[in-house]
N, C-alpha and C positions, 0 to 999 in steps of 0.2 A: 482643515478638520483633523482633529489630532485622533488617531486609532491606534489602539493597544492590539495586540496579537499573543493571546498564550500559546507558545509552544513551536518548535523552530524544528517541525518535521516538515515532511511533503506539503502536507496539507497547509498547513502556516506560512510557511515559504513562499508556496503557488500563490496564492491569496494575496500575501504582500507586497509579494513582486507585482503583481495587478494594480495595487492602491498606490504602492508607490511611480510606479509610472503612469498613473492620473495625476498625478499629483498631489498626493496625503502626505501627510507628518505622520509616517508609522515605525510604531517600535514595537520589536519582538520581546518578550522575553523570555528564556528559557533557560528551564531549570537543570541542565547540564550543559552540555557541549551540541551545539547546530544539525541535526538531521544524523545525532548517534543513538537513538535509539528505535523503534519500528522501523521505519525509512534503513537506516544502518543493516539492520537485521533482515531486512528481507531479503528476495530473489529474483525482482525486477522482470516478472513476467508481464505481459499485455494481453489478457489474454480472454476477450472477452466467453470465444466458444468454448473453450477448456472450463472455465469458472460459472457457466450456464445452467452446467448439472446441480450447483448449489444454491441457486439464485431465484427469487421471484422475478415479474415480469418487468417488474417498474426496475429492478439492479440492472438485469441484462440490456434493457434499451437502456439507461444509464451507462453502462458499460462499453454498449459497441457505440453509444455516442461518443464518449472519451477516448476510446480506440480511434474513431475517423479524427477526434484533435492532437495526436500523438506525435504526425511527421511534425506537423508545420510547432505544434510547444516545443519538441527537443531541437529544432532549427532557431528557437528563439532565444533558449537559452543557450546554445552554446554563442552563438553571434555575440549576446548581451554579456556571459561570461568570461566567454575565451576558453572555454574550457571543454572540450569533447565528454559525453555522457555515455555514450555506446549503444546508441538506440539504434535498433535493427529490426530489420522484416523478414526473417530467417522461418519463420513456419513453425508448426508444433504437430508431433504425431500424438494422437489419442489412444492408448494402443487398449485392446479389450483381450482378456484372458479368455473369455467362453464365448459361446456363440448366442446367448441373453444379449452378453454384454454389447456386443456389436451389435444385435437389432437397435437397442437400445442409445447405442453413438447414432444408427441410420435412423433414428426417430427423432434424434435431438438436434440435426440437424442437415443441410443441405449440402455440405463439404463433402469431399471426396473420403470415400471407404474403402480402404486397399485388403486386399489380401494378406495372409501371412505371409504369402512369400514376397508381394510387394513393398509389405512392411519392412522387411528383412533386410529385400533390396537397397531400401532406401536409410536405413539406419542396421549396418551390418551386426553392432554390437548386441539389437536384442537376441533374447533365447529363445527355445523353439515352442514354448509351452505359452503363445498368443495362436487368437484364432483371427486377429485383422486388427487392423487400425485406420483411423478418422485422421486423415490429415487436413490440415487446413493452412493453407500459404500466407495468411495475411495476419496469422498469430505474430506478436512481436517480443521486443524484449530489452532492457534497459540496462545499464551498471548502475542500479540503485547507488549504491556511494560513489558512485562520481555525479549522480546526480547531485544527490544532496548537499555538496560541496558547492557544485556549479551554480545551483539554487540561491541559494547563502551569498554567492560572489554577485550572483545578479542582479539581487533585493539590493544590495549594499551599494553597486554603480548606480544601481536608477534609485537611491537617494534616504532609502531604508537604513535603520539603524535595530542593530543585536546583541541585549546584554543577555550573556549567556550567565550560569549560576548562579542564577537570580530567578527561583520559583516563585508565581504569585501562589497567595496564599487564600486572599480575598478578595469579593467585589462587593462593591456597597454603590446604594446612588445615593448622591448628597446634592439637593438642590436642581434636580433635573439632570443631573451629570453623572458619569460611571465613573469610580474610583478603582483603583487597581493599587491592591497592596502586597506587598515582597518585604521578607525581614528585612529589606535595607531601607526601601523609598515608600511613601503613597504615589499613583500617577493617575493626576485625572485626564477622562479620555471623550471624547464627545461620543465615540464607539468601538466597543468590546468584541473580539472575536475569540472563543475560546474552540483551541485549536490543540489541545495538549495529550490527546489520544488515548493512553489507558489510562490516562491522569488526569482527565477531563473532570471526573464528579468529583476529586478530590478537594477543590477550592470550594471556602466557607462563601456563604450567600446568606442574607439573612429571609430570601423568600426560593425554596428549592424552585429553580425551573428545567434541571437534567435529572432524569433516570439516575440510576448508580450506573458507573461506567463499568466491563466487565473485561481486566484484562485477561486475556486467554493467549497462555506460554506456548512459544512454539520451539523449538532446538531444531537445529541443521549442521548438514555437515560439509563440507568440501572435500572432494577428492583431486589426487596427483596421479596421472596417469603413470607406467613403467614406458621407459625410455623406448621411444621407436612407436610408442602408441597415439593415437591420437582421438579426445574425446569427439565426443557424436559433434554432427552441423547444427541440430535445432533442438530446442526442447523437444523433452519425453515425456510424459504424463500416462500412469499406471500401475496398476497392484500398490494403490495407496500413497504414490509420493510422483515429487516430479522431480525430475532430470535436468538440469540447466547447465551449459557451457559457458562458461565463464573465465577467459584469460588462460588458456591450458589448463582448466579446472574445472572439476564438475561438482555443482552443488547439488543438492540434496536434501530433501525439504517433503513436508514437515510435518511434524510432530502436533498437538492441540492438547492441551491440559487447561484445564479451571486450578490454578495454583497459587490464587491471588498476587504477588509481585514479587514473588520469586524467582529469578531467573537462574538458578544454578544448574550447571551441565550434569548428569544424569547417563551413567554407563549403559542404562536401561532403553534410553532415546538413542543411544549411540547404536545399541545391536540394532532396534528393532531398523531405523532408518537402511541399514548396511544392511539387514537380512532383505528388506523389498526391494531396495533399489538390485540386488545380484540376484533375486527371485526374477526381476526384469532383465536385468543383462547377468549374464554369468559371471563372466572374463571380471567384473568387479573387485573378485577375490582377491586380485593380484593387483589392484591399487590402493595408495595410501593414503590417510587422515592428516590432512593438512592444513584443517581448520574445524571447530568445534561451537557454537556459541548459541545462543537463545534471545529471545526479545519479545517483547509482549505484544500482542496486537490492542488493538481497541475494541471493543465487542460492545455491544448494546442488548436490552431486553429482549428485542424480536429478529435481532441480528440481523437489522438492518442501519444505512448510516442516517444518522443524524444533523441534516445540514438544514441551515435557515435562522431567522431570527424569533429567538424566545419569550416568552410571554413578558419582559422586561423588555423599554423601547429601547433599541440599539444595543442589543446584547444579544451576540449572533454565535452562532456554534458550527463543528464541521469537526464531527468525529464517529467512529462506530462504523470506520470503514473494514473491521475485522481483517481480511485477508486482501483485500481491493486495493490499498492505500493507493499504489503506485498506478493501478490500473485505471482510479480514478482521479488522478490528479487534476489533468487539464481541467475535465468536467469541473471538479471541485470549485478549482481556480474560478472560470468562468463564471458560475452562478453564483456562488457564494461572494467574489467580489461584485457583481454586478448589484448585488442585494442592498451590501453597504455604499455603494457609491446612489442607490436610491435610483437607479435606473431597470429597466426592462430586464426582467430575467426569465429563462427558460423554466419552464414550470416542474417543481421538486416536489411538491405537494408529499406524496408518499412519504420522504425523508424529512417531514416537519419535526421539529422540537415535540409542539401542539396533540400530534398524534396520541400522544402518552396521556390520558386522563388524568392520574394521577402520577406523580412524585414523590418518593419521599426517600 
């Protein structure tokens, strides 16, 4: 069974690497370089209770379900690529400025709620202007690019194939069958997955069956600690941004704009990100900008994802994971191949194509 896959992020990847170890004839194809852009751009958090405060019900069981597949996926692909990812179970403090804001961590959830001076204890760097924090031990966290690399190497051993710059442009059915067109090739497919994230509504259809896709810009930063310092053990999350360690580096993240596809860097994202992350730790002041860059997320009408098969038979979608991408891969993975292989899938209902009355 031959399947097309547009788009050669997380989401594309997880999925094909699925098809192709059943057994499918699958080709990627994607319109730059292999998991360089969202996937590229993020900050490989896992993180289901941190991202709870933004989520309806169906995302967060969504979410701590793809949280419990995280050890045993990142065990699989590194085995399958040879490649180490950097997934870890290092915890995340929640931390709350005011004493709402902590009712409100102990209302949202079951995890431990420390003190300020607990908090402090435990991540010496924050400043003294929290009233407590929500920790929670089983938050996790990934190196997004080395994911995405590792991805990429392991679609391609278990038998996958990836023409990179090579955007589809179009889908057509002709004859019962789904065509996939690229300024270079036609490629007919027995089943379509359109997997290309803010770029999703961009390909022609001659019958709409996606919403318009909504990319929403995010900028981040990385920092370089001064010599003799050493960044925080876990993520941080508060006064607006989250704190990620990262290889002697702390990221910084993020920024949300409606700025259609634009992604140019912005002195303006730069303060504000630098002004809260040192509103949260002080000592910031005195680290450097080591990194700079932006990436669009996937966004959808009701901001939530849209995964499942479209009202076109065999022409399946998995996108509008907005800020989730990485957090929902496995899941993704999981359902959404099990869709096209025509077997028993976990019920996604909420995240239907369908949902949307109309299109246009």
């Amino acid at each position: 069974m031959k399947t097309i896959i547009i788009g050669a992020g997380v989401a594309g990847l997880s999925v094909g690497w699925k098809l192709a170890q059943a057994g499918l004839d699958v080709l990627v194809l994607e319109r730059a370089q292999p998991a360089r852009a969202a996937t590229w751009a993020a900050a490989g958090m896992i993180a289901p209770t941190a991202e709870s405060a933004h989520a309806n019900a169906d995302e967060t069981q969504f979410a701590r379900w793809s949280a419990e597949l995280w050890p045993e996926f990142a065990a699989q692909i590194e085995a399958q690529s040879g490649r180490q990812i950097g997934y870890r179970r290092d915890g995340a403090l929640i931390v709350a400025a005011t004493q709402d804001a902590a009712e409100q961590l102990r209302a949202q959830s079951t995890k431990t709620l420390l003190t300020a001076d607990e908090a402090r204890a435990r991540e010496p760097l924050l400043g003294g202007n929290i009233v407590g924090a929500l920790w929670d031990s089983e938050e996790a966290q990934v190196d997004n690019r080395a994911l995405g690399i590792a991805l990429a190497s392991a679609f391609v051993r278990a038998g996958g194939k990836i023409s990179s710059n090579e955007a589809a442009v179009r889908i057509e059915v002709r004859d019962d069958r789904l065509v996939v067109q690229t300024p270079f090739a036609l490629y007919p497919a027995d089943k379509v997955l359109i997997a290309a994230g803010a770029w999703s509504g961009e390909i022609e259809m001659d019958v709409a069956v996606l919403p318009t896709a909504r990319p929403v810009k995010g900028e981040m930063l990385a920092l370089i600690p001064p010599q003799g310092t050493l960044p925080p053990k876990q993520v941080v999350w508060g006064n607006g941004v989250y704190l990620v360690p990262r290889e002697g580096r702390l990221l910084i993240g993020a920024t949300m704009e409606d700025t259609g596809f634009d992604t140019a860097l912005t002195d303006k994202a730069e303060a504000w990100l630098t002004d809260r992350a040192v509103g949260l730790m002080p000592s910031l002041t005195s680290w450097k900008i080591d990194e700079h860059w932006a990436g669009l997320r996937p966004g959808s009408p009701d901001n939530l994802p849209i995964l499942g098969e479209t009202r076109i038979k065999n022409l399946f979608v998995a996108t509008g994971q907005f800020r989730n991408g990485i957090l929902f891969a496995p899941a993704i993975a999981e359902t959404v191949s099990r869709l096209i292989l025509g077997s028993a899938a976990p019920e996604i209902r909420g995240f239907a194509p369908q949902r949307f009355a109309e299109v246009s």
